[in-house]
C-alpha positions in Angstrom: 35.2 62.8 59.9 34.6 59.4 58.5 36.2 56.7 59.9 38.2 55.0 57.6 37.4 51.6 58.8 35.7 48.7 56.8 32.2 48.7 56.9 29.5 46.3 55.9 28.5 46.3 52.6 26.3 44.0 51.3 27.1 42.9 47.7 24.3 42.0 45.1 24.8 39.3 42.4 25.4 36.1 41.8 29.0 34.0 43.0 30.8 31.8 40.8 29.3 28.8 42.1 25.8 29.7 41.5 26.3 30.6 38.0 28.1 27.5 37.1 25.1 25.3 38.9 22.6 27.7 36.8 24.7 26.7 33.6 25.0 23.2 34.4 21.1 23.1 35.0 19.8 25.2 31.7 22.9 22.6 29.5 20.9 19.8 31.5 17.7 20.7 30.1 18.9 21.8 26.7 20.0 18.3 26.3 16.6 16.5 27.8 14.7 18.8 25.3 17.1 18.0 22.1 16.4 14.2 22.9 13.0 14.3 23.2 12.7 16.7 19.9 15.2 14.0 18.4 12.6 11.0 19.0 9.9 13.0 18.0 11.1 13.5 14.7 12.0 10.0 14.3 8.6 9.1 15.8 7.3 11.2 12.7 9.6 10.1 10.2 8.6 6.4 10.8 4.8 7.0 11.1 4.8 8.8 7.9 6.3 5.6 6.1 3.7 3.5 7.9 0.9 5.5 7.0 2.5 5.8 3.0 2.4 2.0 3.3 -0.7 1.5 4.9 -2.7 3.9 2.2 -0.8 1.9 -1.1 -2.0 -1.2 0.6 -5.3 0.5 1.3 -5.5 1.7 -2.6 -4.5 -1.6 -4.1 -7.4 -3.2 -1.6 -10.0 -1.1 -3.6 -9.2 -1.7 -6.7 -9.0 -5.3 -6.6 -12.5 -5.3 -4.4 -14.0 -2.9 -7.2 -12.4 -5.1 -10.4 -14.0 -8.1 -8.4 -17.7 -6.8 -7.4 -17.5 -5.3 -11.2 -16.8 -8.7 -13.0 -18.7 -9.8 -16.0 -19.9 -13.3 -16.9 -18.5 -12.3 -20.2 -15.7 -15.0 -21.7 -12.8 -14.0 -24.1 -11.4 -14.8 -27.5 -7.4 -14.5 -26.9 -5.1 -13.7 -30.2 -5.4 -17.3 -31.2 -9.3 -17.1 -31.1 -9.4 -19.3 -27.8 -12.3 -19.0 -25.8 -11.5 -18.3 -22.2 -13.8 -18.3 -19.1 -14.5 -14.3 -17.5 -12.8 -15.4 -14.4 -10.0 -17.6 -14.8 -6.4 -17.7 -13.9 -3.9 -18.4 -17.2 -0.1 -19.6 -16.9 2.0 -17.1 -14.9 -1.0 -14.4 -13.3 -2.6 -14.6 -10.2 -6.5 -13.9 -11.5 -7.8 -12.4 -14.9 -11.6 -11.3 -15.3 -13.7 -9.6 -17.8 -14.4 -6.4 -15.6 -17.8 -3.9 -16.5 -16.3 -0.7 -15.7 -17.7 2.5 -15.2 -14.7 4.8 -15.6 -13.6 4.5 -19.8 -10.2 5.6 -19.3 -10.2 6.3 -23.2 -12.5 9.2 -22.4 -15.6 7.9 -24.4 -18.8 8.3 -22.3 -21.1 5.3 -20.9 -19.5 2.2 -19.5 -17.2 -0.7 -20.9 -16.1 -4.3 -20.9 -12.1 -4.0 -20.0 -10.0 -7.4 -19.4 -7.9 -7.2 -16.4 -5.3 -9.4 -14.8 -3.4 -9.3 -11.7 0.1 -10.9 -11.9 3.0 -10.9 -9.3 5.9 -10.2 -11.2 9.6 -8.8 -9.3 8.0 -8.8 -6.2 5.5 -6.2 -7.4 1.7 -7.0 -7.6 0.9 -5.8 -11.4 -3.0 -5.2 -12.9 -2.7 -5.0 -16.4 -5.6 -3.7 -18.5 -6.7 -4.0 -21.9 -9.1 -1.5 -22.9 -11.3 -4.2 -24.8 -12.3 -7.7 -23.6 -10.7 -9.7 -26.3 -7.2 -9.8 -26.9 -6.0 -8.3 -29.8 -2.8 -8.9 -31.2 -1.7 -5.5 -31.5 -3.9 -4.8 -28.3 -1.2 -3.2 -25.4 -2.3 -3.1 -21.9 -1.5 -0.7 -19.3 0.3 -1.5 -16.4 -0.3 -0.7 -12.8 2.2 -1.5 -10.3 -0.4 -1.6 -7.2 2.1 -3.2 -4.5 5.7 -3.1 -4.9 8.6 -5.0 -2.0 6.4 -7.9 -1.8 7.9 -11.2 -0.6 4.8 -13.3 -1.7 1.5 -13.1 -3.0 -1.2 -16.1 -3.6 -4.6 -16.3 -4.2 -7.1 -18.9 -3.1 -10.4 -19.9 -4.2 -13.6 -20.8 -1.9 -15.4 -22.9 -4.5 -19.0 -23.1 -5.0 -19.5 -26.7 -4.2 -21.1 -28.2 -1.9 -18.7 -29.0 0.7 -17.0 -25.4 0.0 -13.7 -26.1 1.1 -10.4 -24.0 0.1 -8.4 -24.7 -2.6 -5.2 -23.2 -4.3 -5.7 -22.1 -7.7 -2.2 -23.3 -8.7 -3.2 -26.0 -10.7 -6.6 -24.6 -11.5 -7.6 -23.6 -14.7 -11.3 -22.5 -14.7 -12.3 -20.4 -11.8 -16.4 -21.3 -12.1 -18.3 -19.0 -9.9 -16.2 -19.4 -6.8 -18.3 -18.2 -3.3 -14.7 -16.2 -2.4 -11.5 -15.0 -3.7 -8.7 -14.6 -0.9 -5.4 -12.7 -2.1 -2.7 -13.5 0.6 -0.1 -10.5 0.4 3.6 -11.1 2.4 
């Protein structure tokens, strides 16, 4: 006959304490890992900006270094049949230049003279470009908005004279053969 005492029996599985320290732990974690995917993401977010800045800036840098290693010594008539010089900044632009392009965005073949000037206009730098060197009256140009939430932009001219010392182009007219052309973007 079996004795109807209590024996020992061993029990398998986990108490209540256990489990809530197991829950607690794994919540613990969950939470580290969300944060960390959190950052990341923002991380991300903001590099992609940077880099999106970084290549417009990068883009507007090679055009103005291949408009300026393209430039003509070839002066224009404007629409009142004043001669201007090829380089030369008017009222209100930055720089404007007779540029010998290789790309004729009118689809003809070989290469052409195209006027080009770079203005800062709404805190946007803007190349406008007119698809011949002289200005027409009923010539348009089309407008390229290379750099846009600028603060400031300025140009400034190493001249070609002897004691080659910077000047500001704000109250120069004539730009003749400067040594170097600095655009300062803010």
């Amino acid at each position: 006959m079996r004795s109807l005492s209590p024996q020992n029996h061993t029990q398998s599985g986990f108490t209540l304490v256990e489990v809530l320290i197991a829950l607690s732990i794994f919540a613990l974690i969950s939470v580290m890992s969300y944060q960390a995917i959190n950052t990341l993401t923002a991380t991300e977010r903001q590099s992609r900006v940077i880099l999106q800045s970084l290549t417009e800036l990068q883009r507007a840098v090679m055009i103005w270094e291949r408009d300026l290693r393209q430039a003509a010594p070839r002066p224009i008539m404007d629409e009142y049949g004043v001669s201007h010089p090829a380089l030369y900044q008017p009222e209100g632009a930055l720089l404007e230049l007779t540029s010998n392009n290789y790309y004729d965005w009118s689809g003809h073949s070989g290469h052409t003279l195209q006027r080009i000037r770079y203005s800062f206009r709404d805190g946007n730098l803007v190349r406008e470009v007119w698809a011949y060197p002289d200005h027409a009256g009923m010539s348009q140009p089309q407008s390229l908005v290379l750099l846009s939430d600028l603060v400031n932009v300025s140009l400034e001219v190493i001249a070609s004279d002897a004691n080659q010392e910077k000047t500001s182009t704000k109250n120069i007219g004539i730009l003749a053969s400067p040594n170097a052309i600095s655009l300062v973007i803010e």
